[in-house]
N, C-alpha and C positions, 0 to 999 in steps of 0.2 A: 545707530540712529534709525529709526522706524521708518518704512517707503511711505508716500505718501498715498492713500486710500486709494486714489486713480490705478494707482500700478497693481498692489495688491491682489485688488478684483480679478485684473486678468489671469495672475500668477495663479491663483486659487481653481479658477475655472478650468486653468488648461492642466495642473495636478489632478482635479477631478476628472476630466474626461480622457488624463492619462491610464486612471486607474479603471474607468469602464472601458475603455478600447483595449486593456492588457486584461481586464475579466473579461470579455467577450469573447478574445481569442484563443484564452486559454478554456473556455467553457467548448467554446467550435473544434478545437482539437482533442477536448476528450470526449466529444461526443461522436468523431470520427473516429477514434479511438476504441469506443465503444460497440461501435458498429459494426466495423473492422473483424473486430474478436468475437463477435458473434452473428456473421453473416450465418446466414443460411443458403441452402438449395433448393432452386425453384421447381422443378420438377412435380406435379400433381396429378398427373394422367399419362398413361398411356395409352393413346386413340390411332386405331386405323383413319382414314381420310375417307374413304370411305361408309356410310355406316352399317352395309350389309359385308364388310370386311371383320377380319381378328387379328391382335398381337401377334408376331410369328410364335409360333408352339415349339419348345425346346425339344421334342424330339423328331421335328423337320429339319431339313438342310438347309430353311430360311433362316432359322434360328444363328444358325453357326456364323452367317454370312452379317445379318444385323447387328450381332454382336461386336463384330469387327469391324463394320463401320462406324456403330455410334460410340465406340469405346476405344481404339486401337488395337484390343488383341488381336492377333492372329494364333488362330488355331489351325494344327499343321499336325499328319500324320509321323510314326516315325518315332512317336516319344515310349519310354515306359516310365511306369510311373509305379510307387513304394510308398503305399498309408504310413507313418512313424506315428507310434501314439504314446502321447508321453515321454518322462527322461527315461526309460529302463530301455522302451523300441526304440529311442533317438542316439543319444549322445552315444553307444558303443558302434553304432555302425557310422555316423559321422565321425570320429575320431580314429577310426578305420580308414575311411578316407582320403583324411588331410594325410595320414602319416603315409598311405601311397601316393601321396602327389611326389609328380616329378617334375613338373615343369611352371606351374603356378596354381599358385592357391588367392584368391580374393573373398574378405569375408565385410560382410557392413553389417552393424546389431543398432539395437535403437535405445532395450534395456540390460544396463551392465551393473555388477557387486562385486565387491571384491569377495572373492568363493572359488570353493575346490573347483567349480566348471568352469570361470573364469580363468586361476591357474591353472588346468589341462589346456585351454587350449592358447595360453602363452606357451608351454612347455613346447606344445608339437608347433606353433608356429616359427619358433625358434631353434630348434632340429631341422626342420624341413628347409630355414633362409639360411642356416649355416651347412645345409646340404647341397646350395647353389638352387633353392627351388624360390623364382621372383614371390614375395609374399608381402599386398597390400591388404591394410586394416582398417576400415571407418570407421567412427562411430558417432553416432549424436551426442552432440557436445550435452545436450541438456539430458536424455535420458541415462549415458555412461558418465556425468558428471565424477561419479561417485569412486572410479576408478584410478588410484592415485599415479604419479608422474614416475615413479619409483617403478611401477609396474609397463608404464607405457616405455619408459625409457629399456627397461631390460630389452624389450623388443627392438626399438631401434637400435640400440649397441650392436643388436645379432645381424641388422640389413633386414630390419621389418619396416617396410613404410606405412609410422603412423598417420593419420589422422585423423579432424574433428570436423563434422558438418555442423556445421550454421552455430558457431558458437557466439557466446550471447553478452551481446555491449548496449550501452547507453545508445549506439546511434544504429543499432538495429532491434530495439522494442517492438516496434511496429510491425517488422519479422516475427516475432518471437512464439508468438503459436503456431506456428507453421514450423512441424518436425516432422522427421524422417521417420517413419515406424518403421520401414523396411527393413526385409531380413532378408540377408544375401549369403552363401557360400558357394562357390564354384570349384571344383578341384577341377586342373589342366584344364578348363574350358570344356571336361564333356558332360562333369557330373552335377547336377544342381540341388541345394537344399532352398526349401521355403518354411513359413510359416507362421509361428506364434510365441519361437522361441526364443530365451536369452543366456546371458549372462548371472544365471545368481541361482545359490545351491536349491530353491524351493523348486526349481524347475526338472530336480531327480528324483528319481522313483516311480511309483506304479500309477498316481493317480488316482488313487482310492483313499490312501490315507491324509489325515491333516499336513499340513503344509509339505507334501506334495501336490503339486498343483495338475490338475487334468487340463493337455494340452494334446493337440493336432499340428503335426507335419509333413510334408512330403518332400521325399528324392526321388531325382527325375534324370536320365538320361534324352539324347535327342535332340530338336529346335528347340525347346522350348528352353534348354540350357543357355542360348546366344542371346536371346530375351533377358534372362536373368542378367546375364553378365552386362548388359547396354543397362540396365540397371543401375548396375554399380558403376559403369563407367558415368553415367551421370549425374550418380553422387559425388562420384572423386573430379571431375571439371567442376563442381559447385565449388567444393572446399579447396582444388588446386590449381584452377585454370587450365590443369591439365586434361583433353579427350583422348581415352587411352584404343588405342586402333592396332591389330596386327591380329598374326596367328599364335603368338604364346598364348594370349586370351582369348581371341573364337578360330581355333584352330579349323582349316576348311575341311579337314578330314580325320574324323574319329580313329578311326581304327591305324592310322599313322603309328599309335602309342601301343600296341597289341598288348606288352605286357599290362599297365596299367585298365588298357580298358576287358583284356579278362578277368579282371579282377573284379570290374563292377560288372561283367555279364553274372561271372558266376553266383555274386551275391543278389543279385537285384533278378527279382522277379516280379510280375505284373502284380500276383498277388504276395509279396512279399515274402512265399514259402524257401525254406532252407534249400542251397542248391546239391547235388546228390554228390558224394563222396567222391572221388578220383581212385579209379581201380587200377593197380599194378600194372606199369607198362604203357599206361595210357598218361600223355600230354594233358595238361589243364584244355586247351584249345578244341581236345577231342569230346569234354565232358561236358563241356558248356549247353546248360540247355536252352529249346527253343524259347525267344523268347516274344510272347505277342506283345506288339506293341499298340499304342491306343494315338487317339488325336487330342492331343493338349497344346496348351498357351499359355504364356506367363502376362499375368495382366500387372500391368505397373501405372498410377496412377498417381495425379500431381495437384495439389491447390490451384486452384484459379480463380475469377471470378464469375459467377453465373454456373451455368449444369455444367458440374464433373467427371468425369470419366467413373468414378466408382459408383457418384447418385445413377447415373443411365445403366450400370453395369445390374445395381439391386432391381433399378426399377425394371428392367427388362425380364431379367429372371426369375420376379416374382409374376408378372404378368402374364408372361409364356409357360408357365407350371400347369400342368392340367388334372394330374394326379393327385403328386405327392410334395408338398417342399415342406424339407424338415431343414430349419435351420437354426446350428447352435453358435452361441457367440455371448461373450462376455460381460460384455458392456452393451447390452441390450436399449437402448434408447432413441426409437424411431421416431421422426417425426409424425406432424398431423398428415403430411399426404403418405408417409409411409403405411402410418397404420390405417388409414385408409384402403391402400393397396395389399396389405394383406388380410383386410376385412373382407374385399371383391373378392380374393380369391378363393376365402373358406365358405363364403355364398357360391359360388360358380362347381361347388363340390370339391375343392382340391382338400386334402389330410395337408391342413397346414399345422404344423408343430415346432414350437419353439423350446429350446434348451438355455437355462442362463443359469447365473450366478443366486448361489440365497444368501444366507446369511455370513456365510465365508469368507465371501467377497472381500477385496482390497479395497475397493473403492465406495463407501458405505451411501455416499449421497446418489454413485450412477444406480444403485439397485432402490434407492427410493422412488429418483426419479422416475424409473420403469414400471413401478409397479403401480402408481397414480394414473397408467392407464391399464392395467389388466383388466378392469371390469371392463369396457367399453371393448377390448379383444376379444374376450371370453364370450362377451354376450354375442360379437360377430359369427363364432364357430371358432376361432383362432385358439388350440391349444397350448397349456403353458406348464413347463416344468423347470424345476430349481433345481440341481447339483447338489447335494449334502455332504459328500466324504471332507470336501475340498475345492479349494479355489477352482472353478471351471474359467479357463483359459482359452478354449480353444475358439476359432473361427471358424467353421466350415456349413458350407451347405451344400443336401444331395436331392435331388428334384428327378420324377416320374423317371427314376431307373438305370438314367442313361446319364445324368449332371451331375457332376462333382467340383466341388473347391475348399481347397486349403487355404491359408494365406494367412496376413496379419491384419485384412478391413473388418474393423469392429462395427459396428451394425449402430452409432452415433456419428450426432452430426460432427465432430471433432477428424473422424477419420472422411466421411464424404465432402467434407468441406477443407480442413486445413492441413492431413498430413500426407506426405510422398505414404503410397501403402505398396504392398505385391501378395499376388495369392496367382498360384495353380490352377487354371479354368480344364477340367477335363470332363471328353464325351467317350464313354465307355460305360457298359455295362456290368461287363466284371467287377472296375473301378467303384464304379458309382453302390455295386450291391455290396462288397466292402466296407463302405462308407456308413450303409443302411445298418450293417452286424454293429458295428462300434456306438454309432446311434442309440439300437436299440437297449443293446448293452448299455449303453450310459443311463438310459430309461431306468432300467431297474436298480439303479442307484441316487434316483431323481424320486422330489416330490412333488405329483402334479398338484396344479392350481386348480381347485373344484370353487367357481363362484360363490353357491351359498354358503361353503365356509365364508371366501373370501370376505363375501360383505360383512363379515362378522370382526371385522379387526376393529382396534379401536381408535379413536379419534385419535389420541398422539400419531399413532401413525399417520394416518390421514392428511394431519398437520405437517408431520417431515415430507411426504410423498408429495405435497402442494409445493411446499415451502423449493424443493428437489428439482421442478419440474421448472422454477425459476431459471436454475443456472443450466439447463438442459442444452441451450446452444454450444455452452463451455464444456462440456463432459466429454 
């Protein structure tokens, strides 16, 4: 039997303004939603308060001090430090390493495959925990997705404790661009690696050839080791609740472990050279050589919202440059105040030189995106080169001689804005001119960007580099 029209009316009315108050809502959450995933960093100057004042200059003792206020690192004498380039200079002296660990090993990756580097270093982690040596494993749930339960579980059987940061459900989406890029391994708390490495076989070999991938790393002995490891202890309180605190992981004294730690005197040299043979009769301890050590800091830094510790760490370091900053990195995708700030400083006369990815690239939309602005760099003074052998992976930048950084913060807004990063901040000379050979070296395997070519590309490109610079927040 039909309501009577009186009723109706209201029923109808209150169904309609059920279905715009449930579109409103759900319009209001994704456009928080939207915003969310594509915040940016505020960051567009960096001004003395005075204006017959300057930035601090990175080769004053302001600089060191700045840096460690507006960022947290500290930078502290004491460290040495080992350029690793590539898988041929990495993965044999880290798996060196892990398999002298005696007492703990902690490693956190961000990208993993199932791959021969992958099973090496289940193999020696599992030697080492069936050797009574404590061995915890992190990984990002979303970048080691790929890594099956069969392989995680071998580990656990042996006393490896796994687990997974920030893995990814219905009721943490709103999380979900926010990962962990960080790269951690600690052997017994003295030795540290960083950088831009992972899990999966393209990451072996020299760097020159196709999918060998050119990457940058460094091991470090020192302060800057107890840094790394508060790293990971803050990954593992995220995914376990657990804050892991004592001396198996930042042991208060080095040299406690003599055997283990002659083994990384004898290997590790400031400038990475071979250490000298052991003559008849003479003790490892007698042959050890001197070794200089330099002032570094492990910079570890976090999503938030508003200026991040990595936006203040670029913006500082590009503005205190007075020379030279040559910096290469992957995923090349600056903002407008970034490239702004490196437009000031190839005006102000600094050899500003960028290294990135060409066609090789993994990521085909971050190299369009980047290159919709090279003419406006180019025309600034800002030079520009592309990598040809192979994917160019690495992060590093070296500034007026004395600046150096390894790490894993990609020069996009995805790393200064939404992921945990870590990279090596070192002041050294030796370090830093190191840094310059590898550089240069990469040069001549790079093709620079000469503008009047450039304007000559053609419109389809034009069209994808526009099109690129849309989703430039998300990259």
């Amino acid at each position: 039997m039909p309501l009577p029209p009186q009723i109706q009316f209201p029923r109808i009315v209150l169904s309609r303004l059920t279905i715009v108050l449930v579109g409103t809502l759900v319009a209001i959450l994704a456009l928080v939603g939207l915003l969310s995933i594509t915040r940016d960093t505020p960051v567009s100057f960096v001004l003395p308060v005075e204006p017959d004042d300057r930035p601090p200059v990175i080769a004053e003792p302001e600089f060191a001090r700045t840096m460690e206020l507006f960022t947290g690192l500290h930078l502290e004498p004491g460290n040495t430090v080992q350029q690793l380039l590539n898988g041929d200079g990495t993965y044999p002296v880290l798996w060196r390493d892990l398999r002298a660990a005696q007492r703990s090993i902690t490693v956190q990756m961000y990208y993993s495959l199932p791959s021969t580097v992958a099973d090496t270093l289940q193999a020696i982690l599992i030697e080492r925990a069936r050797a009574g040596v404590r061995v915890l494993l992190l990984l990002d749930a979303f970048g080691s997705q790929n890594l099956g339960e069969e392989w995680q579980k071998a580990l656990t059987d042996a006393g490896v404790q796994v687990r997974l940061l920030r893995p990814l459900h219905w009721w943490t989406l709103h999380k979900a661009a926010n990962r962990s890029h960080v790269r951690v391994v600690v052997v017994d708390g003295r030795i540290g690696y960083t950088g831009g490495f992972g899990l999966a076989d393209y990451w072996l070999g020299s760097g020159r050839r196709k999918d060998e991938w050119r990457e940058a790393n460094v091991r470090f002995t020192g302060p800057a080791v107890q840094a790394l490891q508060a790293a990971f202890a803050i990954g593992w309180a995220e995914a376990t609740g657990v804050l892991l605190t004592g001396q198996l992981l930042n042991p208060r004294n080095s040299a406690a472990h003599a055997p283990t730690a002659r083994v990384a005197a004898r290997d590790t040299t400031s400038s990475g050279a071979a250490p000298p043979a052991t003559a008849a009769g003479q003790s490892p301890a007698d042959t050890v050589p001197a070794i200089r050590t330099a002032v570094a800091g492990l910079l570890f830094t976090q999503p938030t919202e508003g200026s991040t510790g990595a936006e203040r760490f670029f913006a500082l370091t590009i503005a205190g440059a007075q020379k030279r900053l040559w910096i290469a990195n992957s995923y090349f995708v600056p903002n407008d105040d970034f490239r702004r700030l490196l437009a000031q400083a190839a005006k102000r006369g600094v050899d500003v030189r960028i290294l990135t990815v060409s066609h090789q690239t993994d990521v085909i939309t971050t190299r369009f995106a980047a290159r919709a602005h090279y003419e406006s760099l180019l025309m600034s003074g800002v030079r520009i080169w592309e990598y040809q052998p192979t994917m160019m992976h690495a992060k590093t930048i070296v500034a007026d001689g004395v600046f150096g950084t390894i790490g894993s913060i990609n020069f996009d807004n995805r790393s200064m804005a939404f992921n945990n990063e870590s990279a090596l901040v070192v002041l050294d000379e030796t370090f830093a001119g190191e840094m310059e050979q590898a550089f240069e070296e990469d040069l001549r395997h790079s093709k620079q960007i000469l503008l009047p070519e450039f304007r000559r590309r053609g419109i389809g490109q034009r069209i994808l580099e526009q099109g690129a610079t849309l989703l430039s927040r998300l990259l």
